[in-house]
C-alpha positions as CSV (number, residue, x, y, z in Angstrom):
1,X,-34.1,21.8,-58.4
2,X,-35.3,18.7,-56.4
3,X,-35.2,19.1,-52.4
4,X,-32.0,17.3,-51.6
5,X,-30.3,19.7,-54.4
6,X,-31.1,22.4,-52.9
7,X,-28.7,20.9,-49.6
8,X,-26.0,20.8,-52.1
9,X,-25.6,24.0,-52.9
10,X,-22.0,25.5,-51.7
11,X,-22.1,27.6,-48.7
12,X,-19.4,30.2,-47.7
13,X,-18.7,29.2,-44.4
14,X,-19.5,26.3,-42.5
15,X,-21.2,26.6,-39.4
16,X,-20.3,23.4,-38.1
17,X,-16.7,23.1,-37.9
18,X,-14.4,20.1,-38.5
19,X,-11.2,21.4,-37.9
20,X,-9.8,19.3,-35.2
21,X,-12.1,16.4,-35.6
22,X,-10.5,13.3,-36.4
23,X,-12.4,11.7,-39.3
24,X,-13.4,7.9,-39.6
25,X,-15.0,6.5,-42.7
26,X,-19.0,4.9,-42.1
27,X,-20.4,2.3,-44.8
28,X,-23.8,3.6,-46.0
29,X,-25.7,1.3,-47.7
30,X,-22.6,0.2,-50.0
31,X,-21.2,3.7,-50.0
32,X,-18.2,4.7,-47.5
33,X,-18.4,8.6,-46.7
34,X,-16.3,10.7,-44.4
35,X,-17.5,11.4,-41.3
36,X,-16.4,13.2,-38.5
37,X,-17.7,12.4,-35.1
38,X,-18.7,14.9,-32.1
39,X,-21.3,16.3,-29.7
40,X,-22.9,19.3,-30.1
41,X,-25.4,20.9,-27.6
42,X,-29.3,20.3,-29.1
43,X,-29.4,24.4,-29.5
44,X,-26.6,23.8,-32.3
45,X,-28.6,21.6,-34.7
46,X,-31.0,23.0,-37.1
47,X,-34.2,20.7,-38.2
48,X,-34.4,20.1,-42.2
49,X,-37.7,22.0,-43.1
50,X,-37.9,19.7,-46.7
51,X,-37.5,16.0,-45.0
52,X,-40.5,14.1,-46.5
53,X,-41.0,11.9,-43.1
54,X,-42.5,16.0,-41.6
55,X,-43.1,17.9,-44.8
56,X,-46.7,17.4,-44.3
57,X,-46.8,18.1,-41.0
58,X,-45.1,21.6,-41.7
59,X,-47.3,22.2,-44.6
60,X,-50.5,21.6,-42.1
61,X,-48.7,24.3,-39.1
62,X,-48.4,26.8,-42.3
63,X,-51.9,26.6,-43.5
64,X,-53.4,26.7,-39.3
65,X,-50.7,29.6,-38.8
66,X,-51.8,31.0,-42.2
67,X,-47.4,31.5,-42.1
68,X,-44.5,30.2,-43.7
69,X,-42.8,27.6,-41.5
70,X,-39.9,30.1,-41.5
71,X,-42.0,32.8,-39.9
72,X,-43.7,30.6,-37.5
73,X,-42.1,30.6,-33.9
74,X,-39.7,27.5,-33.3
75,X,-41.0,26.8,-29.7
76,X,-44.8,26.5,-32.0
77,X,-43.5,24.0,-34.3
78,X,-42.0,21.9,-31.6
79,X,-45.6,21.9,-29.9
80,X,-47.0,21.1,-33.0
81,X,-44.9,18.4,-34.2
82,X,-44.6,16.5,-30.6
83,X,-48.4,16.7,-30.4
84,X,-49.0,14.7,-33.4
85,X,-49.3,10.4,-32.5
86,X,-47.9,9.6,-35.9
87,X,-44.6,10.9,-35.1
88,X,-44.0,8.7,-31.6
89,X,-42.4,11.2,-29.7
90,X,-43.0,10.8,-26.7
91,X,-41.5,7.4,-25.6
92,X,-38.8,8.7,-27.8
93,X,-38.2,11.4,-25.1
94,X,-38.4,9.6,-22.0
95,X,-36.3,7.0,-23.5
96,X,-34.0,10.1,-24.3
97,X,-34.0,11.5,-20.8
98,X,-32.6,8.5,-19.1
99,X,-30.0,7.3,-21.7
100,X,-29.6,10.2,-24.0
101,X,-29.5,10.1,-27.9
102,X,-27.6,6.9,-28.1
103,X,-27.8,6.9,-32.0
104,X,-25.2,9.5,-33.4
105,X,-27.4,12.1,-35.5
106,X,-26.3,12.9,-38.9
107,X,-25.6,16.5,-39.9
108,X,-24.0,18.6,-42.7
109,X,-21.6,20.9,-41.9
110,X,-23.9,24.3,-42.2
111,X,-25.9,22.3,-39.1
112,X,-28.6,20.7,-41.1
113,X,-29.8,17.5,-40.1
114,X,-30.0,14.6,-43.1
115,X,-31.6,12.3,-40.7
116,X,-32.6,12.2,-37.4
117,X,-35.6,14.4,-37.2
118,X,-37.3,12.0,-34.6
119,X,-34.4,12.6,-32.3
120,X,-34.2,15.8,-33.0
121,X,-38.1,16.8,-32.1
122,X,-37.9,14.3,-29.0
123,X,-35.0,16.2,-27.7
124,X,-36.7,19.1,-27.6
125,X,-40.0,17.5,-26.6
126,X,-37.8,16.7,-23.5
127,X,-36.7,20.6,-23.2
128,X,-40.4,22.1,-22.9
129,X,-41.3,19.2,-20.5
130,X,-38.1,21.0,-18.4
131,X,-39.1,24.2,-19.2
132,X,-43.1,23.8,-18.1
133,X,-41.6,22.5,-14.8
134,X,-39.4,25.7,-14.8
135,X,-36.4,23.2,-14.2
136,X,-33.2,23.1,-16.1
137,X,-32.8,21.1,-19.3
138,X,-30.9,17.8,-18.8
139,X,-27.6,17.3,-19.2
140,X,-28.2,14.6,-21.8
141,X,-29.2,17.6,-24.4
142,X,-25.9,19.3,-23.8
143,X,-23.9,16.8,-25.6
144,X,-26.0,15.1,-28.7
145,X,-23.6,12.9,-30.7
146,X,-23.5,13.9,-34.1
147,X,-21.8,12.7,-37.1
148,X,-20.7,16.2,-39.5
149,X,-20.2,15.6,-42.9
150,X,-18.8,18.0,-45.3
151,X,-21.4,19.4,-47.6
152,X,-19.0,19.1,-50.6
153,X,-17.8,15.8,-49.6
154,X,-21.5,14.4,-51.0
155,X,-23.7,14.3,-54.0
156,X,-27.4,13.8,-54.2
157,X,-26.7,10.0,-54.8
158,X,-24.5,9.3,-51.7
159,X,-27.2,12.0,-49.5
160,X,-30.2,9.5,-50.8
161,X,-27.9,6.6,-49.6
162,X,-27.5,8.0,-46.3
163,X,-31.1,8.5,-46.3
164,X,-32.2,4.8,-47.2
165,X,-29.4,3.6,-44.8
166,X,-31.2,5.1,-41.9
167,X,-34.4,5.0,-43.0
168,X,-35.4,2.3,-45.8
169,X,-33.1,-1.0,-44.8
170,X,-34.3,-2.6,-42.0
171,X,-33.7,-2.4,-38.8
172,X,-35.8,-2.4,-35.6
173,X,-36.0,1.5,-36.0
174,X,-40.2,3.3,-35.8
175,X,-39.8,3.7,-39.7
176,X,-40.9,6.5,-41.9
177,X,-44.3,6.0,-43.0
178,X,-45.1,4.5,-46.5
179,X,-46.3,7.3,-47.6
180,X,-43.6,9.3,-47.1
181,X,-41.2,6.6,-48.2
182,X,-43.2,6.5,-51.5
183,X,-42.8,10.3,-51.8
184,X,-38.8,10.1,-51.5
185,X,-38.9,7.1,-54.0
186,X,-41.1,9.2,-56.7
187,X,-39.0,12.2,-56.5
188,X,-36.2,10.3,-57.2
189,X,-37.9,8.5,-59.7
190,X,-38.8,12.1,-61.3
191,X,-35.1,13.0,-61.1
192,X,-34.1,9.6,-63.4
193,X,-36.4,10.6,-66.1
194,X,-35.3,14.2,-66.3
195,X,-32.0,12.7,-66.7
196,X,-33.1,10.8,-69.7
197,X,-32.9,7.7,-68.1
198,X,-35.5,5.0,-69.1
199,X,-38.5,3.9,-66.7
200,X,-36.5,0.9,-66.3
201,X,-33.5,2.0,-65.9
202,X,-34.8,4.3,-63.4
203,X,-36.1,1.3,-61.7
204,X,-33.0,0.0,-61.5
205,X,-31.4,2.8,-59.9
206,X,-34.0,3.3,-57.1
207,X,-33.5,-0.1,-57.0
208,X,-29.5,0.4,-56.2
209,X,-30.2,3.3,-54.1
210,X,-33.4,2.3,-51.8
211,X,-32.0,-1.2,-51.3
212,X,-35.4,-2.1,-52.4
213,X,-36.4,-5.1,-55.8
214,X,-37.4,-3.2,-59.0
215,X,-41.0,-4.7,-58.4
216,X,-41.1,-3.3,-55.1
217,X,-40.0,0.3,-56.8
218,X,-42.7,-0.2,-59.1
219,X,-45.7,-1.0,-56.7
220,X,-44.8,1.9,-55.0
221,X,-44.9,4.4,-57.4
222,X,-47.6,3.0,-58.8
223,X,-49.7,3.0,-55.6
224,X,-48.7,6.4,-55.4
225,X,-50.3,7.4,-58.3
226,X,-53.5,6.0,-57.0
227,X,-52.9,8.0,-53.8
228,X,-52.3,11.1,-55.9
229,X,-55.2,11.2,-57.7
230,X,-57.1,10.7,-54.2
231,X,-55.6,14.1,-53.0
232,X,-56.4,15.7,-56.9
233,X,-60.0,14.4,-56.6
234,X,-60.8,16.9,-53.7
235,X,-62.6,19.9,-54.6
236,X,-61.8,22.4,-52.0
237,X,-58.7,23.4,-50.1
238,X,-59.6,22.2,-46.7
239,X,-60.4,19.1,-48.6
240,X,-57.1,18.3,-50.3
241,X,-54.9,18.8,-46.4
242,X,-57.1,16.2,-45.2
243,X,-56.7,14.0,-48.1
244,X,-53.3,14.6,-48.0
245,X,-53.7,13.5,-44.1
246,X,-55.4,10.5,-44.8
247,X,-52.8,9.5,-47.3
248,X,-49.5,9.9,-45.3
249,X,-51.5,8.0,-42.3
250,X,-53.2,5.5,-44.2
251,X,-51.1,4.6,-47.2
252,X,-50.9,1.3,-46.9
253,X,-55.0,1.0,-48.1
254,X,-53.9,2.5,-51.3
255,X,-51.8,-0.2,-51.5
256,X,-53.8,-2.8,-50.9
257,X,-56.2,-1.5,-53.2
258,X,-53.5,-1.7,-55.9
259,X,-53.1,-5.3,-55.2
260,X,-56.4,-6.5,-55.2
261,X,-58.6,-4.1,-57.7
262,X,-55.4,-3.4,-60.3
263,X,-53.3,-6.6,-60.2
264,X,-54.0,-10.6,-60.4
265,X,-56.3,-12.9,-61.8
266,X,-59.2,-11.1,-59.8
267,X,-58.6,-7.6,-61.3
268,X,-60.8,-5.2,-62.6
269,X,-61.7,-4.6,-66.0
270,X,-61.9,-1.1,-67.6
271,X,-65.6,-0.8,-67.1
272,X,-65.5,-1.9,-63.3
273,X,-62.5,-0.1,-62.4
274,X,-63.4,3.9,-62.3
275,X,-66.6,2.9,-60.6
276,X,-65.1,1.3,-57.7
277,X,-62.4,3.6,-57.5
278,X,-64.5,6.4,-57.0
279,X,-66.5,4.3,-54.2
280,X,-62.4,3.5,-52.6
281,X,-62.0,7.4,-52.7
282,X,-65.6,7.9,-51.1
283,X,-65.2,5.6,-48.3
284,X,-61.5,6.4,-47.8
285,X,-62.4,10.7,-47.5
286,X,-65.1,9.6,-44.8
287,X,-64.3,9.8,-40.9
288,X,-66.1,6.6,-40.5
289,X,-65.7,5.1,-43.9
290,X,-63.3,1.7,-43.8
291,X,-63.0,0.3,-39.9
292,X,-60.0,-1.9,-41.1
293,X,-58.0,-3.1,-44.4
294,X,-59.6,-6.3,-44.2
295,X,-63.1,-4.4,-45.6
296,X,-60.7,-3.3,-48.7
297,X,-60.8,-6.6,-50.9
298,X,-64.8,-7.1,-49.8
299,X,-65.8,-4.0,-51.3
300,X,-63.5,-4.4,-54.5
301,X,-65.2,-8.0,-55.1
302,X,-68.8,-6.3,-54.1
303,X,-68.6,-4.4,-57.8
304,X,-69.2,-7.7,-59.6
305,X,-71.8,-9.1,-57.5
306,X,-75.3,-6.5,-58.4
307,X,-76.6,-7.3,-55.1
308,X,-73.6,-6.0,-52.5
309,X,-73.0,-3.4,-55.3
310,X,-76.4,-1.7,-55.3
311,X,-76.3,-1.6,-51.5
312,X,-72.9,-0.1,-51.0
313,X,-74.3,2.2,-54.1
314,X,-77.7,3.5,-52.8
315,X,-76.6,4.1,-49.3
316,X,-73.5,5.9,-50.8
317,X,-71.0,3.4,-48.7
318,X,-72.8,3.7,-45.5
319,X,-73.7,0.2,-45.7
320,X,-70.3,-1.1,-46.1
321,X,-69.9,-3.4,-43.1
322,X,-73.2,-4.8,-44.3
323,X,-71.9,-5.4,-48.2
324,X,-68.5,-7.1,-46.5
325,X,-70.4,-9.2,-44.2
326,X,-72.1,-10.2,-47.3
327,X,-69.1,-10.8,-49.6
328,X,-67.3,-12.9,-46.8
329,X,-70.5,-15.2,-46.3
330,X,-70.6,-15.7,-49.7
331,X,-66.9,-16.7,-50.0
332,X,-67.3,-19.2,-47.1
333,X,-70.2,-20.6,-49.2
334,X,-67.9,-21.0,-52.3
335,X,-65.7,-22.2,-50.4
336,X,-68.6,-24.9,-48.6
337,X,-69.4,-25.7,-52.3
338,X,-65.5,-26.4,-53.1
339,X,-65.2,-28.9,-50.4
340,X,-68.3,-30.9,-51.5
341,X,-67.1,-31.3,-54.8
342,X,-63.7,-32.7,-53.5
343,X,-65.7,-34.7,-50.9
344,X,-68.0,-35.9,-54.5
345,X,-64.8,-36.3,-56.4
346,X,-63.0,-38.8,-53.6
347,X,-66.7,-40.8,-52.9
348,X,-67.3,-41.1,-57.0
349,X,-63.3,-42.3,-57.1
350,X,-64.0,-45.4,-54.0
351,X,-64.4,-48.9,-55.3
352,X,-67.9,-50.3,-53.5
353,X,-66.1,-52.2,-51.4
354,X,-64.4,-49.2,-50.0
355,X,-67.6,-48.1,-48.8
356,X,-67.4,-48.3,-45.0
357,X,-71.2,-48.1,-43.1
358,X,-69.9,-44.9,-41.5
359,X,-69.6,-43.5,-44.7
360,X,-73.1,-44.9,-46.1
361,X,-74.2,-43.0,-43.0
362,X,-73.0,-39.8,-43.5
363,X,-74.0,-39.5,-47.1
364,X,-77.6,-40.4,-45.9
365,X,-77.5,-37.5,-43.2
366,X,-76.0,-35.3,-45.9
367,X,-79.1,-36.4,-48.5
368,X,-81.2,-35.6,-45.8
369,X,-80.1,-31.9,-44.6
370,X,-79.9,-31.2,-48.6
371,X,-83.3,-32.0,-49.0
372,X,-84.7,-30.2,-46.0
373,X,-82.6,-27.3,-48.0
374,X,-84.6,-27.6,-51.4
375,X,-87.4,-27.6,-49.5
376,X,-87.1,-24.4,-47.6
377,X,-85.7,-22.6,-51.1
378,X,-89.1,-24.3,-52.7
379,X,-91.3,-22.5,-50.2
380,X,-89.4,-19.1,-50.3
């Protein structure tokens, strides 16, 4: 049963109730669902363990606490969550201390939150702050505005909608990493097949769902098999958490290594390509290994040049900035080289007449340095 399922599941009494609350109808993506607006005090909402945006960050806390997040003390998780940058909680706090949690958080009616986990965490990043200063918890977290909805009002579909809604279209919302994005898309993916649907028509519906093109679908799901395979490649467990790290905070080099090793003109063949993956994997499980996603595309074109390649090889990728700086002088020279043969192309196409003294000048100059050139190249 996939993760949002298990939120579907019928419960025998709602903890959240909407008796008395006058409902209003909200557009999700397409979709209009019933929702009932309140506020509820922060010590009424319950985090959703399974939200793909924190899942790894929960499955790290378990394996340092050696615990099941469900054993581990809330006040810990908050700590532990709020302390990592990736989340952005702490301008998120601040922000929430002097104007409260102005976008209505969006729960089901047994008090689990279907989005909102950033609020949610900030909220109570702003409690401990209160509490370390033994001083009483602001106002502002006795009244979050909340949006119930029943939990047999909604089926997985219209739940993924509400999901892409506040998380996928855009807006000028800190959005979910593409990692975890890609993770959402693939389980849904997952779901489509087991339901006999065809890979395109399984496109198409993520498609529908994400608000997303097909292609896009596809170029995630297919980076994320590249990413997978980086987290499989890991021999030990301490190994695979920080591969797993490394994805969710660097997916997008995954990405861009499906673009320019796997796609295009430039891509490489079935001889090239389990070489340089394995040197992409290397570099990407090192500390120290790419400085930026520029050096991505440099490395890839290194493995068809035997030069850069044997470098990067021998000093097992420590000479990467070296091999890059190689592979970008040499694309400025190509690029030198394609200019000269334009500049030939429009001097050969000039009647004589056209032939100014400037220009007789400037060819002579450019005889001149070409010379000194062959001459240097001569004596090497």
């Amino acid at each position: 049963m996939s993760k949002l399922k298990t939120l579907t599941k019928k419960i025998d009494s709602a903890i959240v109730s909407t008796k008395g609350l006058k409902p209003k109808t909200e557009l999700f993506h397409d979709e209009w669902i019933t929702v009932y607006p309140t506020e509820l005090p922060l010590s009424k909402i319950t985090y959703w363990p399974e939200n793909d945006r924190t899942k790894f960050t929960f499955d790290r806390l378990e394996r340092i606490e050696k615990k099941k997040l469900a054993e581990i003390p809330f006040e810990r998780v908050v700590d532990f969550v709020t302390s990592l940058p990736i989340h952005e909680l702490d301008s998120l706090s601040r922000s929430i201390e002097r104007n409260g949690v102005r976008v209505p958080m969006i729960i089901l009616d047994d008090a689990t939150l279907l989005d909102g986990n950033r609020r949610f965490f900030a909220s109570h990043l702003l409690r401990r702050r209160f509490e370390r200063k033994k001083q009483q918890q602001p106002q502002v977290l006795d009244r979050i505005p909340v949006w119930v909805i029943k939990t047999t009002d909604l089926n997985e579909k219209q739940r993924l909608k509400i999901l892409a809604e506040a998380n996928f279209v855009p807006d000028l919302k800190i959005p979910w990493p593409f990692g975890a994005k890609a993770k959402v898309v693939e389980d849904y993916y997952t779901a489509c097949l087991k339901s006999k649907l065809t890979h395109e028509k399984a496109l198409a519906e993520i498609a529908e769902v994400f608000a997303m093109s097909e292609s896009i679908a596809n170029q995630w799901l297919e980076t994320l098999q590249i990413a997978n395979e980086f987290v499989s490649s890991s021999k030990t467990e301490d190994a695979h958490y920080k591969h797993r790290q490394v994805v969710e905070e660097q997916f997008v080099y995954f990405w861009e290594f499906r673009n320019k090793a796997m796609k295009g003109r430039s891509q490489l063949n079935a001889t090239e390509l389990p070489d340089t993956k394995r040197m992409f994997f290397h570099l990407m499980a090192q500390q120290d290994g790419f400085q930026n996603l520029k050096q991505v595309e440099p490395m890839i074109r290194a493995r068809r040049d035997s030069e850069a390649w044997s470098l990067l090889k021998e000093s097992k990728g420590t000479k990467l900035e070296q091999v890059v700086a190689m592979m970008n002088e040499k694309r400025a020279l190509r690029a030198a080289e394609d200019k000269a043969r334009l500049f030939l192309a429009w001097i050969k196409g000039l009647p004589a007449e056209e032939i100014t003294s400037k220009v007789s000048e400037l060819l002579e100059q450019i005889a001149e340095v070409c010379s000194k050139c062959i001459k240097k190249g001569a004596k090497k």
